[in-house]
N, C-alpha and C positions, 0 to 999 in steps of 0.2 A: 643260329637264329635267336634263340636264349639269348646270348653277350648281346647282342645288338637291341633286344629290346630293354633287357638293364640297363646298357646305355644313353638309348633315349629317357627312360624313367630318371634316371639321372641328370641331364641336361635341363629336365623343367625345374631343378630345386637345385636353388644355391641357398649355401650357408655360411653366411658371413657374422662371426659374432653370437653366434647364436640365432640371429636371426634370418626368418627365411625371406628369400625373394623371388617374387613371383614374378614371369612375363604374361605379356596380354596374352600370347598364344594359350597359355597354361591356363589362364582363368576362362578362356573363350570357351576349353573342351573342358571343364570340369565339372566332375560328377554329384547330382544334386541328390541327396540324400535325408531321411530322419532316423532320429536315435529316440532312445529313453530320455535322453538327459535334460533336465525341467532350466528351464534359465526362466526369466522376465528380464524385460525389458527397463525397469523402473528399480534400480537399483538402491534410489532415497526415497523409496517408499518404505523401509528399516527406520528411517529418521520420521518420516509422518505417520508410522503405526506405534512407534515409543511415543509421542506423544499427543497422538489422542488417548491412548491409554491414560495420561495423566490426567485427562476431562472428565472427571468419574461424574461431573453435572451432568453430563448428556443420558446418562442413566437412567434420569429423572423422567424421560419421553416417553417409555416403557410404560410407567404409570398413569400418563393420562388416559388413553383411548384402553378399551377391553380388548383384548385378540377376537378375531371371529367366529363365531360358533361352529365347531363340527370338523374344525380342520386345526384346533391349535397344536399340531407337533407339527406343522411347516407354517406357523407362524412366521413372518419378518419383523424382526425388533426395528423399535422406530427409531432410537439411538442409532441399531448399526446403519439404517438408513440413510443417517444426518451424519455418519461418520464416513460413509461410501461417498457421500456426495462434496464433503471436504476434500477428502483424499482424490477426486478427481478432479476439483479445481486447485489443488495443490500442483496438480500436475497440467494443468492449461488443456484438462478436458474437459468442455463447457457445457454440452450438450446432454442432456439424458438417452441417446442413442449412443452415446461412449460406452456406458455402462456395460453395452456387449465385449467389448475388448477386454471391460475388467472382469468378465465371468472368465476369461480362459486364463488371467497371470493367479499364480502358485501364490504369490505375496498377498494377494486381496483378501484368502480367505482368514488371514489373521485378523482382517476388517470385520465381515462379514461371513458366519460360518456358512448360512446360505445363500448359493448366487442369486443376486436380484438383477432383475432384467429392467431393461428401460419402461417397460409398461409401470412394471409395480413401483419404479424408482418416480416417474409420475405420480403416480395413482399415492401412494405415502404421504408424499410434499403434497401434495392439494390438501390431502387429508389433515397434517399436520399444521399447513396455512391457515387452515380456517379455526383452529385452536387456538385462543388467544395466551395461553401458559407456556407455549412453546417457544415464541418470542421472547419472552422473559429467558428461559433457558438457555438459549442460543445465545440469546448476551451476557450470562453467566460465563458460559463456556469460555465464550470473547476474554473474558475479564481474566479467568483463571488462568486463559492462553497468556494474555499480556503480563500478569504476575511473574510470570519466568522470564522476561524480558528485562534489559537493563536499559532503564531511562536514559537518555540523553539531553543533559541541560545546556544551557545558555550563559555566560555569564552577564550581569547586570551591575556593575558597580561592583561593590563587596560583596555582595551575593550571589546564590546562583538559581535561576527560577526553570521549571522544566516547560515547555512551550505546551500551549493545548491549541491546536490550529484547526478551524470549520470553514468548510468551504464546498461551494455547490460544484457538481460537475455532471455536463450533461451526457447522457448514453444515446448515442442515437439506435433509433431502431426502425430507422426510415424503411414503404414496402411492408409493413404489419399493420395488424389491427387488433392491439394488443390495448385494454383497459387501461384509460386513463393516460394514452399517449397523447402527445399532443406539443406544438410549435414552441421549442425549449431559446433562453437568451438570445441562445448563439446563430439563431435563426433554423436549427433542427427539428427534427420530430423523433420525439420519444420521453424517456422522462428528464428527471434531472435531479437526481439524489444528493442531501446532505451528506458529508461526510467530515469525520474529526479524526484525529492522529494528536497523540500525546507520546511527545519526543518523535519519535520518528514510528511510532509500533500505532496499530489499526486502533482504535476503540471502537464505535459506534458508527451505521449508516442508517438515514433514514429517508427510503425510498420515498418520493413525491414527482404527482403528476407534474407532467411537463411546463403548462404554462404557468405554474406557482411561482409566485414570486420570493425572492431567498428568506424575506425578512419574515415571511407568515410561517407562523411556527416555530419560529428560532427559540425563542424561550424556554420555553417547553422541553426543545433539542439540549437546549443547554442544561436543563434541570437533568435529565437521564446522564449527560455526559459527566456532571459534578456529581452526581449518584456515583458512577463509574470512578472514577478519581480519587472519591472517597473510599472506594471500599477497597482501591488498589494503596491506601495508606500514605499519600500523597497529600499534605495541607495548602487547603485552598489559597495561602498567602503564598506559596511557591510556584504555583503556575503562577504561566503567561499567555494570557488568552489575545489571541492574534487572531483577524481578519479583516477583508479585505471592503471597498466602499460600497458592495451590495450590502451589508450587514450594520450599514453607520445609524440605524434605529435609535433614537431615545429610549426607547423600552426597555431595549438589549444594553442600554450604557447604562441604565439605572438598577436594572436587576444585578448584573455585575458590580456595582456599587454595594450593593445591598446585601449581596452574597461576599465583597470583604475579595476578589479577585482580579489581581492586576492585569488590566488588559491595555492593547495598543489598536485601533481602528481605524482605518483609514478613512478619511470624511469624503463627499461627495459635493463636491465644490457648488452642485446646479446652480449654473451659471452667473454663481455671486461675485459681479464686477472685485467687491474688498479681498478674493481671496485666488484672483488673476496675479500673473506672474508678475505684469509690472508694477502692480499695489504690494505684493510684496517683498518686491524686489526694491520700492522705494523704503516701505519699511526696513529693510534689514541693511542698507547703508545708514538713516537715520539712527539705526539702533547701533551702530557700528560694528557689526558682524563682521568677524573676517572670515573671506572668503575660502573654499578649500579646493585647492586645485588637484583634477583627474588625471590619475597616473598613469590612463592609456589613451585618451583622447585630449589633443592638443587643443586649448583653448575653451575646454569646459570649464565651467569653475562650478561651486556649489555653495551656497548661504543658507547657515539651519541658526533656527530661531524660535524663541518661544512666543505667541502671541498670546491676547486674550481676547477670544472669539468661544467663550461656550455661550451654549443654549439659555434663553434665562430661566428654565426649569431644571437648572442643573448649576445654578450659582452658588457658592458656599461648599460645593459637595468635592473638593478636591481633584479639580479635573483639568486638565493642562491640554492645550493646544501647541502640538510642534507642525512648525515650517518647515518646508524645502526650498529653497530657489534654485533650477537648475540653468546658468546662462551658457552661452554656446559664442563663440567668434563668427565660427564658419558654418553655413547651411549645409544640409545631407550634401549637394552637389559640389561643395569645394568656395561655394561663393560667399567671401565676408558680408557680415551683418555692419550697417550704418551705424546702429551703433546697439550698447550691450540690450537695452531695456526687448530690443526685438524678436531676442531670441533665448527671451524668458518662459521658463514652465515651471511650472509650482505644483506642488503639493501638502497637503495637511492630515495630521493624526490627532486622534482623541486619545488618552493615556491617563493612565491613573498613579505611573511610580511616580515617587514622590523627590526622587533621591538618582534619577538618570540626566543627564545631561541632554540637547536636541540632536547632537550627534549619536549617542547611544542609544537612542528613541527608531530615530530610520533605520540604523544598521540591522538593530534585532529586529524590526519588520521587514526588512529586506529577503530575510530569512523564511520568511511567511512561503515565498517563493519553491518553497522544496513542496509543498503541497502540489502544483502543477507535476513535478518527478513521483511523487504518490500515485496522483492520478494514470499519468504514462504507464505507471506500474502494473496499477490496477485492471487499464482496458486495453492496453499493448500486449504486456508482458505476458500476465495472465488471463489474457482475451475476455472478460467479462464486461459487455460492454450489449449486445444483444440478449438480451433477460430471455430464456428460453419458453417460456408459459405466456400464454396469454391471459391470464388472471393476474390480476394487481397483486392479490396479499399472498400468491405462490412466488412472486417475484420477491415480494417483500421478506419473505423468509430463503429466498434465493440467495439475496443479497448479502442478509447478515451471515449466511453459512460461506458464503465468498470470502466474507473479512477476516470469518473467523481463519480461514485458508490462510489469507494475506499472512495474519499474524504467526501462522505454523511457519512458512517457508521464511519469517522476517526472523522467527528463531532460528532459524537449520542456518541463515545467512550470517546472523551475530556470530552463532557459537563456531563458525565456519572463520569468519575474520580472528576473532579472540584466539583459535587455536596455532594461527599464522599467521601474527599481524603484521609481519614483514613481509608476506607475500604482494608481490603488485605488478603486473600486465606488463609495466614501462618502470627499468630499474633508476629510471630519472625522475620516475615522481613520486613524489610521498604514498605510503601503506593507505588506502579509503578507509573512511570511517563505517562504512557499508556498503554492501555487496549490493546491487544493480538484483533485480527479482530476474532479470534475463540471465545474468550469472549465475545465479543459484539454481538453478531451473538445468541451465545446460553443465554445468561443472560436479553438483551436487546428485541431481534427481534424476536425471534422462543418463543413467549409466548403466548399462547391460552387464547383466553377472550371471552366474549358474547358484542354482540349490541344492548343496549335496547334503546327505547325511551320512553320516558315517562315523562309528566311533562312541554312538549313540549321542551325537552332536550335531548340530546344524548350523551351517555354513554358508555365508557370502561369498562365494571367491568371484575377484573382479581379476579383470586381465593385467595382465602383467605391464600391458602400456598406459596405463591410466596414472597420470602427472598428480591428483591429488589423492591417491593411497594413502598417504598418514593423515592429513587429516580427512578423509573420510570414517576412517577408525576411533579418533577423537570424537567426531560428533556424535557417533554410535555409541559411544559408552556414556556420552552426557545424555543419552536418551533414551 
């Protein structure tokens, strides 16, 4: 009776290689058990605790507010508060009821010595919200996060300028009744936050109710983002301020004038017959343009051209108007056009290089474009997109500890490519310049390990089937 049940014991385990293979019957009767042995779930939470450790600004949050009388030895530091709440939209945990899952992982308390619970992870952030020095700090943090980051330029001619891109994007948060929501562009409801990115890394968000219009307060937005710029040692004559025809303001073209920063705008035609496809499409034969024909659609062609159409509060000031003419053969359905002028579309930019050509003018704003894949990033990838409070300035400082997130996992992603840059998905296409926030997230961060000590050391060990093993060890020692 003994041999016959060793031989069944047998039967359920094969070993091929080393590896074992399981049948369904095997896993159907298998015995569910717990041990001592400590794992987490969040294995690049080693990469988000090296550095917030490097944020030693957030320290600073400790000092504003006094502890509360009669119980400060279980005080909650407000740092570790704003560090716990990084680290979990680091990890696409949105919610201040997450916070229960981070009291039971082993890793959090290098975050946070004492567990906070979602009450007090509330109750903090309101507290800290209505602080007006904490905002300042938190964009500190922003700053000192993106310092470690390596810029991504453009080039321009002989030069090379680093992009600074603004651009609204709305959050819906339709079904709430949440301060200061309210019917965003896109026909939503909720807000609709500025946001800027310099090269491809987060800088500044700034929360605004819904039906604000983009251009009210841009100015302003733009003085904290040149504040930001500057103090990451970057001269205002090297950026490249980019956006898009909600922001074509005189204000915003003169202060950027005035501030010495080369910018490209896209204008907003309302509905000026001079600056229709076929007025410019008659201009840029007149002018002799030659055309450019598209390399993937038969029968496009394309006319760029400099006109002179500025503002007259803006004559003398160096300020250049580039054309597009885009004409077409065939309509979407397949059916020729009578003739070319029919199936003209135009566009125009406001631009201050001095020293670009009209073709070099649309391509680098063409580029403006990656700010939509930011966005994606931001309310997809890392789900922030439902502001958790219903308080405005809890959201507001929700928001900028979001970005500051952004910019942690956009370092774990950089130094993740740099340490592999031949790795790539499809061995037929080029290494990416950057890792997708949904690849970092599932390749990087969501990787189950165990916690041993022993040796009087402490220890990650990740499984043996895990495809990015060296560089996960890479980004650990940069961090």
């Amino acid at each position: 009776m003994a041999k016959n049940t060793s031989e069944n014991k047998n039967k359920c385990k094969k070993y091929t290689n080393g590896d074992i293979i399981l049948s369904a019957s095997t896993v159907k009767n298998a015995i569910i058990e717990q041990d001592d042995v400590v794992q987490s779930s969040f294995g690049g939470l080693a990469f988000i605790i090296g550095i917030l450790d490097s944020l030693t600004c957030l320290a600073k949050l400790d000092s504003l507010l006094p502890p509360p009388n009669g119980h400060a030895w279980n005080w909650i530091r407000y740092s570790d508060v704003a560090k716990l709440m990084i680290a979990m939209l680091c990890l696409r945990h949105t919610h201040f009821e997450d916070a229960r899952e981070f009291e039971r992982d082993t890793l959090v308390r290098a975050i946070a010595g004492t567990p906070i619970s979602p009450e007090s992870l509330r109750q903090k952030l309101d507290i800290l919200a209505a602080c007006p020095e904490a905002e300042r700090i938190v964009c500190e943090a922003a700053l000192q996060a993106a310092s470690q980051a390596a810029m991504q330029d453009a080039a321009c001619g002989d030069r090379r300028l680093i992009p600074l891109d603004i651009d609204p994007t709305p959050l819906d948060n339709r079904g709430s009744r949440k301060e200061k929501t309210g019917r965003t562009y896109d026909s939503g409801w909720g807000y609709c936050p500025m946001t800027s990115f310099v090269g491809t890394v987060p800088l500044f968000p700034e929360l605004r109710p819904g039906p604000q219009h983009s251009i009210k307060g841009t100015p302003d937005f733009m003085k904290r983002c040149l504040a930001g710029t500057d103090s990451l040692c970057i001269p205002r004559e090297r950026l490249l301020f980019r956006a898009d025809c909600g922001l074509d303001g005189i204000g915003l073209v003169e202060f950027l004038l005035d501030a010495g920063v080369p910018f490209i705008i896209k204008r907003n035609a309302r509905g000026a017959g001079r600056l229709s496809g076929m007025a410019l499409l008659a201009k840029a034969k007149a002018a002799g343009a030659a055309p450019e024909e598209d390399g993937k659609i038969r029968g496009r062609r394309y006319y760029r051209l400099e006109i002179d159409d500025c503002p007259p509060a803006l004559k003398g000031r160096n300020l250049r108007c580039i054309a597009e003419v885009r004409t077409s053969e065939f309509m979407p359905d397949g059916t020729r056009y009578i003739s070319e002028e029919l199936g003209a579309e135009a566009a125009t930019w406001w631009t201050s290089l001095p020293d670009a050509d009209p073709r070099t003018v649309v391509m680098l704003y063409h580029d403006h474009a990656t700010m939509e894949q930011h966005h994606g990033e931001l309310k997809t990838d890392m789900g922030i997109e439902r502001l958790p409070s219903g308080k405005f300035e809890t959201n507001r400082l929700y928001l900028q500890l979001a970005y500051v997130a952004m910019t942690v996992n956009r370092l774990i992603g950089d130094r993740a490519a740099a340490c592999d840059p031949s790795r790539s998905p499809h061995p037929s296409r080029p290494a990416p310049k950057r890792l997708r926030m949904r690849t970092i997230l599932k390749r990087y961060l969501f990787v189950p390990c165990r916690l041993v000590w022993t040796g009087r050391r402490f220890k990650i060990v990740l499984t043996s089937g895990y495809a990015h093993y060296d560089v996960f060890r890479e980004i650990h020692a940069q961090c």
